[in-house]
SEFIZA-3560 file (N, C-alpha, C; in Angstrom, 3 decimals):
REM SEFIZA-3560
<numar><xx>-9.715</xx><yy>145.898</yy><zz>-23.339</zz><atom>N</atom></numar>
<numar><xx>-10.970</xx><yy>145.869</yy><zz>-24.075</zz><atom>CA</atom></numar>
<numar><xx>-11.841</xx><yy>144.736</yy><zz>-23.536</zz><atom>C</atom></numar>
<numar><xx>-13.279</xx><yy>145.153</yy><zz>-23.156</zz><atom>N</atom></numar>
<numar><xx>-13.832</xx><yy>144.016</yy><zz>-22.722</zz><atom>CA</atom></numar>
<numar><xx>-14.761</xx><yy>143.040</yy><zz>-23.878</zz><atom>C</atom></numar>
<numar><xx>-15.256</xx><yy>142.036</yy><zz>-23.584</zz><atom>N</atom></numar>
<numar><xx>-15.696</xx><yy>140.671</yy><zz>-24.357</zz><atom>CA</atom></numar>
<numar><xx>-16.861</xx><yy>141.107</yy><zz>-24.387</zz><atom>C</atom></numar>
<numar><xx>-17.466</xx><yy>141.724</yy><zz>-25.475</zz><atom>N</atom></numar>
<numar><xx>-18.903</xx><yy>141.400</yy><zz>-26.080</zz><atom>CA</atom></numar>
<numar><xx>-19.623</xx><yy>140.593</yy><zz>-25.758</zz><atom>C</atom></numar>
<numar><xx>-20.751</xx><yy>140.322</yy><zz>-24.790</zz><atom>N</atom></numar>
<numar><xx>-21.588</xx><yy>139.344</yy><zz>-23.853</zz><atom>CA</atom></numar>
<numar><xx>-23.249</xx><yy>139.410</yy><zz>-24.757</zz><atom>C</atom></numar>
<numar><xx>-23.454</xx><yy>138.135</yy><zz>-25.109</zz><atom>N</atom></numar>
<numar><xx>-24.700</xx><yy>138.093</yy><zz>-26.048</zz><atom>CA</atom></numar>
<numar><xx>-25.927</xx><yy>137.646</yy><zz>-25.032</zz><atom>C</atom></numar>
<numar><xx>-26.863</xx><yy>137.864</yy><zz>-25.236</zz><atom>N</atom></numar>
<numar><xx>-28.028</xx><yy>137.082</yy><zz>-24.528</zz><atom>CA</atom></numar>
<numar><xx>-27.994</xx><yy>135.061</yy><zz>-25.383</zz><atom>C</atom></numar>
<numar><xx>-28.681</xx><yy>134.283</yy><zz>-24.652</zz><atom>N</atom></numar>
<numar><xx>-28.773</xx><yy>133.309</yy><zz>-24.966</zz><atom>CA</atom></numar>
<numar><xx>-29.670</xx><yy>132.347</yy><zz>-24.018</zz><atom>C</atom></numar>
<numar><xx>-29.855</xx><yy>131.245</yy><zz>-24.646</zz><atom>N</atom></numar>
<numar><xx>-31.713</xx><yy>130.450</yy><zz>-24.162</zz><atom>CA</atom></numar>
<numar><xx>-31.381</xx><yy>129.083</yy><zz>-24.670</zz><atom>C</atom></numar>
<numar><xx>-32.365</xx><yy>128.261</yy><zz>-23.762</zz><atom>N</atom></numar>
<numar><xx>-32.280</xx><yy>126.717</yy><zz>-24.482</zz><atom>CA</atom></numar>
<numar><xx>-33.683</xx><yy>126.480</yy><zz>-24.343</zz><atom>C</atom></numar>
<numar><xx>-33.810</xx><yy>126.211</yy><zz>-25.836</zz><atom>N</atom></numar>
<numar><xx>-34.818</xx><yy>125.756</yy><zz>-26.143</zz><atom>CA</atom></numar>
<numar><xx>-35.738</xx><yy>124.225</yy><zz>-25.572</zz><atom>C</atom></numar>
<numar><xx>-36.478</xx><yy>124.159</yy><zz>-24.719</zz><atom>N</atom></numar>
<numar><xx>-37.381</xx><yy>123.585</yy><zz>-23.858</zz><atom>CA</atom></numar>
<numar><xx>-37.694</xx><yy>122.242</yy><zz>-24.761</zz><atom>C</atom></numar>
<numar><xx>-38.201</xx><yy>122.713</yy><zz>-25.908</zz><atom>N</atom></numar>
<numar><xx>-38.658</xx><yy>121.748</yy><zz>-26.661</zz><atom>CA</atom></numar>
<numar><xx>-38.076</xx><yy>120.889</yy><zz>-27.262</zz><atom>C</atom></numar>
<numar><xx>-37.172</xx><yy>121.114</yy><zz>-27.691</zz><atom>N</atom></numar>
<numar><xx>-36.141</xx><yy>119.945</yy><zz>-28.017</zz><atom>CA</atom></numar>
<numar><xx>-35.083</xx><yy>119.464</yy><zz>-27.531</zz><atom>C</atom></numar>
<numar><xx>-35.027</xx><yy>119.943</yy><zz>-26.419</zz><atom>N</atom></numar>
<numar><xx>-33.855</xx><yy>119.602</yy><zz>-25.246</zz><atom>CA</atom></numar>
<numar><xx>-34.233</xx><yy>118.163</yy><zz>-24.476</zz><atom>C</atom></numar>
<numar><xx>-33.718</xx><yy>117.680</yy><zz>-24.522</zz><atom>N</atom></numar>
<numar><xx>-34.048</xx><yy>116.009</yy><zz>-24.278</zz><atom>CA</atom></numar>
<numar><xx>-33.082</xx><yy>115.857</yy><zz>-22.311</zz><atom>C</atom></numar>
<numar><xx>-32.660</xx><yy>117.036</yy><zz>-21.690</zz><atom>N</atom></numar>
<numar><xx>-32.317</xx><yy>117.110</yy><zz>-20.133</zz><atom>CA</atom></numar>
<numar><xx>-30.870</xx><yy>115.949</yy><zz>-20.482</zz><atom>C</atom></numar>
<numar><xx>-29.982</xx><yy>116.291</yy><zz>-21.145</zz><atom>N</atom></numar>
<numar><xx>-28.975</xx><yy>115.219</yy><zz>-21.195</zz><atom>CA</atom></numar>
<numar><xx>-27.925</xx><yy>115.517</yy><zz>-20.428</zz><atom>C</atom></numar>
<numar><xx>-27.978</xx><yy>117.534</yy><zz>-20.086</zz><atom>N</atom></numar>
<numar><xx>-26.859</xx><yy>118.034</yy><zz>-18.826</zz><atom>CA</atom></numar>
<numar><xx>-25.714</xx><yy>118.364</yy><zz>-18.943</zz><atom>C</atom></numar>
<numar><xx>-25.432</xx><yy>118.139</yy><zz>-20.948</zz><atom>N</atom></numar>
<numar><xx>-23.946</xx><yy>118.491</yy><zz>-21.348</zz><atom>CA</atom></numar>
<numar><xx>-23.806</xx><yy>119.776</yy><zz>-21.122</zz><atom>C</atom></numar>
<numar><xx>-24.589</xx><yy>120.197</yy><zz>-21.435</zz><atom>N</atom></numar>
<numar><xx>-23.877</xx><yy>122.344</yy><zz>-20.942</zz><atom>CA</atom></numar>
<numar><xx>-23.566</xx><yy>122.736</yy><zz>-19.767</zz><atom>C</atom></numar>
<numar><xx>-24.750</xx><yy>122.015</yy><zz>-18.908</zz><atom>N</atom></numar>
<numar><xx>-24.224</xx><yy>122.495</yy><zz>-17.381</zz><atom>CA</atom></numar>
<numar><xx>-23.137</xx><yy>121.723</yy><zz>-17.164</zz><atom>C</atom></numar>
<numar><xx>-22.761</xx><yy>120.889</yy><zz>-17.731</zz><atom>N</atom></numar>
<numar><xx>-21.455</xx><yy>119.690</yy><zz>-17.069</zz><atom>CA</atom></numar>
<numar><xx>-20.246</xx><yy>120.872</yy><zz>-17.752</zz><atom>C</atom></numar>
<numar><xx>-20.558</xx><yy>121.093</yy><zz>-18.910</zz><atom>N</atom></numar>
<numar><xx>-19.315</xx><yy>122.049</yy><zz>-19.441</zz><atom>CA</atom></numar>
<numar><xx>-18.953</xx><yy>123.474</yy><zz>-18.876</zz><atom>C</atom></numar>
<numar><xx>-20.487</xx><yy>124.419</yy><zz>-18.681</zz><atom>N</atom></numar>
<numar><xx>-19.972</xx><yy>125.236</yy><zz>-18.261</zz><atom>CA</atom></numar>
<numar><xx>-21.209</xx><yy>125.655</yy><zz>-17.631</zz><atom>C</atom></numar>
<numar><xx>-20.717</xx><yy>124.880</yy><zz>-16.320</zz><atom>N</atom></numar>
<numar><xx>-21.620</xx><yy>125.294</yy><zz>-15.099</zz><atom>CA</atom></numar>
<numar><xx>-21.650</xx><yy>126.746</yy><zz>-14.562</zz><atom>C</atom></numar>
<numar><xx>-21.257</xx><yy>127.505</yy><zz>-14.775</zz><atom>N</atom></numar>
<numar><xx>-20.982</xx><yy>129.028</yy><zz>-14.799</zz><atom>CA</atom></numar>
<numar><xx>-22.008</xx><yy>129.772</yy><zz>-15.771</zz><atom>C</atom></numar>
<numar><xx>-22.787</xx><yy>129.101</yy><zz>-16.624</zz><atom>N</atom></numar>
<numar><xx>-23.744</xx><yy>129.259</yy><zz>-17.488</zz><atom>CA</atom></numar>
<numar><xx>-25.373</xx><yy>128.278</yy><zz>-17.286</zz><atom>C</atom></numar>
<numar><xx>-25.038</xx><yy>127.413</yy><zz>-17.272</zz><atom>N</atom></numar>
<numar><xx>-25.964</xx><yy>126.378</yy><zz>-17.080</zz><atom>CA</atom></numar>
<numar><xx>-26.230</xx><yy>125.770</yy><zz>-15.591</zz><atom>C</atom></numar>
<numar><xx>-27.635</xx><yy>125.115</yy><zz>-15.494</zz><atom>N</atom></numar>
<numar><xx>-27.462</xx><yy>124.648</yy><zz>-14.170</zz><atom>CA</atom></numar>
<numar><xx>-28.651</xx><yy>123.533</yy><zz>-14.602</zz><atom>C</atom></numar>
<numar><xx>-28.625</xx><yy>122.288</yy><zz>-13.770</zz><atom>N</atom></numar>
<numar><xx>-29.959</xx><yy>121.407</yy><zz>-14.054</zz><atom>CA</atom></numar>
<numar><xx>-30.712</xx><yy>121.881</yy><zz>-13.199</zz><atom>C</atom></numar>
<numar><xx>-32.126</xx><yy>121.704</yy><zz>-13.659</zz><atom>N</atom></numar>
<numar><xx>-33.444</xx><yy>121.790</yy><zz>-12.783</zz><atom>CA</atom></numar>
<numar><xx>-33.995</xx><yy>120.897</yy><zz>-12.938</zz><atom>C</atom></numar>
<numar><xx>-33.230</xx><yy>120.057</yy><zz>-11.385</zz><atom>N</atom></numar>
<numar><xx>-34.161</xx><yy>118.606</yy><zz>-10.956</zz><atom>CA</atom></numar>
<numar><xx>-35.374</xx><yy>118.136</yy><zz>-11.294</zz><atom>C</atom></numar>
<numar><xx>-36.096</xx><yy>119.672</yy><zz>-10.944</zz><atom>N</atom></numar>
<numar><xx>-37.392</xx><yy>118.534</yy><zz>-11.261</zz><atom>CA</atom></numar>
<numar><xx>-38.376</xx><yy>118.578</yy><zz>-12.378</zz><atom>C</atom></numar>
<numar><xx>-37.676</xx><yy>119.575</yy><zz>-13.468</zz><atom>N</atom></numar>
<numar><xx>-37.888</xx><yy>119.684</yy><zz>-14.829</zz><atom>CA</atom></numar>
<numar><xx>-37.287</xx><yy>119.115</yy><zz>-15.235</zz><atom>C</atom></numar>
<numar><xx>-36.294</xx><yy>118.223</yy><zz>-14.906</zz><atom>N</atom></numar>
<numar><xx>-35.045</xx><yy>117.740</yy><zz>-15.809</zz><atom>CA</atom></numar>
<numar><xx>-34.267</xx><yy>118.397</yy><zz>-17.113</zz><atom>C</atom></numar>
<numar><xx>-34.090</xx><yy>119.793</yy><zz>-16.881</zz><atom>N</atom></numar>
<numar><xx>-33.917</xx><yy>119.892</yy><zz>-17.791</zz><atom>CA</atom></numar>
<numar><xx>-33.276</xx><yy>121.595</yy><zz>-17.826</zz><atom>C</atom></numar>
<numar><xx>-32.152</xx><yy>122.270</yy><zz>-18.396</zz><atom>N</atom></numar>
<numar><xx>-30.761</xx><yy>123.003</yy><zz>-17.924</zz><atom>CA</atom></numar>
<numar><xx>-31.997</xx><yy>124.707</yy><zz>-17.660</zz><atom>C</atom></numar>
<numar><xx>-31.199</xx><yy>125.571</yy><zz>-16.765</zz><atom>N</atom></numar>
<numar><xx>-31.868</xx><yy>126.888</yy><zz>-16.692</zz><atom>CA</atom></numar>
<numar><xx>-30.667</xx><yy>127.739</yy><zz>-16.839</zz><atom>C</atom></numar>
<numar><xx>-30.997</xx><yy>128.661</yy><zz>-17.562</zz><atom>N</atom></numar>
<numar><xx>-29.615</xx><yy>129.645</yy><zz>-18.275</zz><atom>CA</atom></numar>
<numar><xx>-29.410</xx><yy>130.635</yy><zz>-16.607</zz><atom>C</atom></numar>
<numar><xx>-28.049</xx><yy>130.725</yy><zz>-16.085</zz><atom>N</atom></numar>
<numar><xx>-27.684</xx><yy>131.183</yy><zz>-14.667</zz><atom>CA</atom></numar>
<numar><xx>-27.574</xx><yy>132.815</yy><zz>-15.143</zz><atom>C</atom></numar>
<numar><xx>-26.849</xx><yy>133.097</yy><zz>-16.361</zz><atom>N</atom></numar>
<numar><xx>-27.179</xx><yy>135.137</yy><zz>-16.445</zz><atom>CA</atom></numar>
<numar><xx>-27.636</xx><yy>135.130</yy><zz>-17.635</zz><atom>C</atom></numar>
<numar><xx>-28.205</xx><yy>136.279</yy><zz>-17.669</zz><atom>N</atom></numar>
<numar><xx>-28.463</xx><yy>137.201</yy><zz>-18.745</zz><atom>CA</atom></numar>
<numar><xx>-27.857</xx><yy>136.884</yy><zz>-20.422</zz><atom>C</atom></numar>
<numar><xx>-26.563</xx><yy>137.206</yy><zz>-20.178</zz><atom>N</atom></numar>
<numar><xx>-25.724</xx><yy>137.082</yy><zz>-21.283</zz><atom>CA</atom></numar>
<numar><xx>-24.485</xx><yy>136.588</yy><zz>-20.679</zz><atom>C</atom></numar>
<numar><xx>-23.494</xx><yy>136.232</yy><zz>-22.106</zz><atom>N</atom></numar>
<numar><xx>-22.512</xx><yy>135.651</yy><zz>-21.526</zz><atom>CA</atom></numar>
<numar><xx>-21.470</xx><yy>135.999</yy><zz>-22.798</zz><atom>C</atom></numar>
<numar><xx>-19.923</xx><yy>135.464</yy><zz>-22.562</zz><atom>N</atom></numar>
<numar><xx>-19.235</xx><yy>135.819</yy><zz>-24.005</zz><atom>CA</atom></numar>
<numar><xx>-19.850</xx><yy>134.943</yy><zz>-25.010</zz><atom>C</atom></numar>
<numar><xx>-19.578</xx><yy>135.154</yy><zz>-26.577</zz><atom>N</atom></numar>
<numar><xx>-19.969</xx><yy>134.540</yy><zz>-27.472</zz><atom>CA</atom></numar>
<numar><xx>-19.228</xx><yy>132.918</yy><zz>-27.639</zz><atom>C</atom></numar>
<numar><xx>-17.945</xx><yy>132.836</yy><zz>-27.048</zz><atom>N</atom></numar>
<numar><xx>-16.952</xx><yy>131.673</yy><zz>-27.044</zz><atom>CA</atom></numar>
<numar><xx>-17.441</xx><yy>130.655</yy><zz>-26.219</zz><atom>C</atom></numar>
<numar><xx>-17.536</xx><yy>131.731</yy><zz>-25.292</zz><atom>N</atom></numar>
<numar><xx>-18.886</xx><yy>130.405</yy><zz>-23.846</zz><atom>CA</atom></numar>
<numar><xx>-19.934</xx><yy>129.806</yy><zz>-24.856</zz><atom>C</atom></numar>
<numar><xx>-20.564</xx><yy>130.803</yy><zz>-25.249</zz><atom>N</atom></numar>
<numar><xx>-22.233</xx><yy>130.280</yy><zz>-25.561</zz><atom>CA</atom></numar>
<numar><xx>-22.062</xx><yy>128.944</yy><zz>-26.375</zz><atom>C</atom></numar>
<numar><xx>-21.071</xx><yy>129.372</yy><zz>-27.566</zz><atom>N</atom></numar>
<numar><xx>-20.460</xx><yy>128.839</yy><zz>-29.050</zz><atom>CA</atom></numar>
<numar><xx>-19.929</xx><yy>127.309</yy><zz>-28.862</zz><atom>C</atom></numar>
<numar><xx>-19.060</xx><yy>127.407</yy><zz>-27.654</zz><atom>N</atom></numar>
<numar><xx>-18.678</xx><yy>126.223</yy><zz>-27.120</zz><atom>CA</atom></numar>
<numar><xx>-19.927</xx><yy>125.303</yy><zz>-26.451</zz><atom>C</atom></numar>
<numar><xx>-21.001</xx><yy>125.786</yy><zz>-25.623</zz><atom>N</atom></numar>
<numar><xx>-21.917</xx><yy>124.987</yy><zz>-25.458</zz><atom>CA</atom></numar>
<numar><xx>-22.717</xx><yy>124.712</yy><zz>-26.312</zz><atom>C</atom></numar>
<numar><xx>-22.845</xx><yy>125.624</yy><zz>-27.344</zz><atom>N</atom></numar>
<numar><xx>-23.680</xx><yy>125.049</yy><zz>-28.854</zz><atom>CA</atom></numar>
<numar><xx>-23.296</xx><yy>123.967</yy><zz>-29.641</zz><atom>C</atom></numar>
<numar><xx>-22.015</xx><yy>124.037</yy><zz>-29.416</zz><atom>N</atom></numar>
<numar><xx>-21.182</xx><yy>122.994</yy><zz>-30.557</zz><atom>CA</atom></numar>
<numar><xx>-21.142</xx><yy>121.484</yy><zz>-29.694</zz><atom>C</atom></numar>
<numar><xx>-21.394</xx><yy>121.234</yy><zz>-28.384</zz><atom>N</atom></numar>
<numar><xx>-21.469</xx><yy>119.790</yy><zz>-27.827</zz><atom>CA</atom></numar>
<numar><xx>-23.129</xx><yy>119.892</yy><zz>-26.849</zz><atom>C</atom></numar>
<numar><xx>-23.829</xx><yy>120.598</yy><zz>-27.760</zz><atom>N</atom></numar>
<numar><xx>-25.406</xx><yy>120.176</yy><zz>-27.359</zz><atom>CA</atom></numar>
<numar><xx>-25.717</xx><yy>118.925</yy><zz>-28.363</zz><atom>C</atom></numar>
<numar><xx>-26.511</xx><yy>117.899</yy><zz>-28.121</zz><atom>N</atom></numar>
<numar><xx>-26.437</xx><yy>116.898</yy><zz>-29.163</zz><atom>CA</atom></numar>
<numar><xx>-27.766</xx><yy>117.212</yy><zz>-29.887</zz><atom>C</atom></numar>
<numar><xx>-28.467</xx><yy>118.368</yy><zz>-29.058</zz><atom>N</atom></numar>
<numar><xx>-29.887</xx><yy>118.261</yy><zz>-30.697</zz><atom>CA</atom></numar>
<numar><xx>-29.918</xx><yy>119.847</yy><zz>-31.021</zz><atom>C</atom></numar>
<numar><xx>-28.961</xx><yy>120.495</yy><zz>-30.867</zz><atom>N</atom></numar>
<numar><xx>-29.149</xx><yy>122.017</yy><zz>-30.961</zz><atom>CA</atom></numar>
<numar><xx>-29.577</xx><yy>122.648</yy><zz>-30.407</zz><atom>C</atom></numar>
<numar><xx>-29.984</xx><yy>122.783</yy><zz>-28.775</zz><atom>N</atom></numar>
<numar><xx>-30.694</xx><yy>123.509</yy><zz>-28.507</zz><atom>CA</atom></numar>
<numar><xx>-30.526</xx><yy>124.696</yy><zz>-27.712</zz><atom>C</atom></numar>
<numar><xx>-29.166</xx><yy>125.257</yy><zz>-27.843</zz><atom>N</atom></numar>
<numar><xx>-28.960</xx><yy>126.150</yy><zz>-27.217</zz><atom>CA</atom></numar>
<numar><xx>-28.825</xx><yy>127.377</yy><zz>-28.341</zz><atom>C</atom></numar>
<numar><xx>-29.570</xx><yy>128.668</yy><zz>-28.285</zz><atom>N</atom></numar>
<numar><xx>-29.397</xx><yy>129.296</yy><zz>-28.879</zz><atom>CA</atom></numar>
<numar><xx>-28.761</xx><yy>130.766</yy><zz>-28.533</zz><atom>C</atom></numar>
<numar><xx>-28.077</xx><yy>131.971</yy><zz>-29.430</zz><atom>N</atom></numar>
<numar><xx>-27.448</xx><yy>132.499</yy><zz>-28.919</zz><atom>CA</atom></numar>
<numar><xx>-28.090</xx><yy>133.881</yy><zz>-29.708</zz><atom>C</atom></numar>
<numar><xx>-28.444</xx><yy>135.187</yy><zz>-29.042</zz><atom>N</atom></numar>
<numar><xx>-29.124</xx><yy>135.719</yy><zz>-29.473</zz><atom>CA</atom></numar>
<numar><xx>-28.682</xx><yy>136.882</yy><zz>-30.135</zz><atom>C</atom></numar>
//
């Protein structure tokens, strides 16, 4: 049985470029140098991925759709 893959986004505006998601799961996240600040790498992803980078964002800003 395969893993239910959600869409998901980080919110621009309150993301302060601190790099914890891409450090966690660079397979999802990536920094953009010269925005300082993370770009979502697919579409969707499992809900455990997303869930896990939601829970060690420090201002909330990853959302899962």
């Amino acid at each position: 049985m395969e893993t239910p893959l959600h869409a998901y986004s980080v919110n621009p505006v309150c993301c302060n470029g601190c790099g914890a998601c891409a450090s966690m799961l660079p397979e999802l996240f990536a920094m953009d140098e010269v925005a300082e600040k993370p770009v979502v790498l697919l579409a969707e992803a499992p809900a455990a991925d997303i869930e896990r980078a939601m829970a060690f964002c420090p201002h909330d800003c990853i959302e899962m759709d």
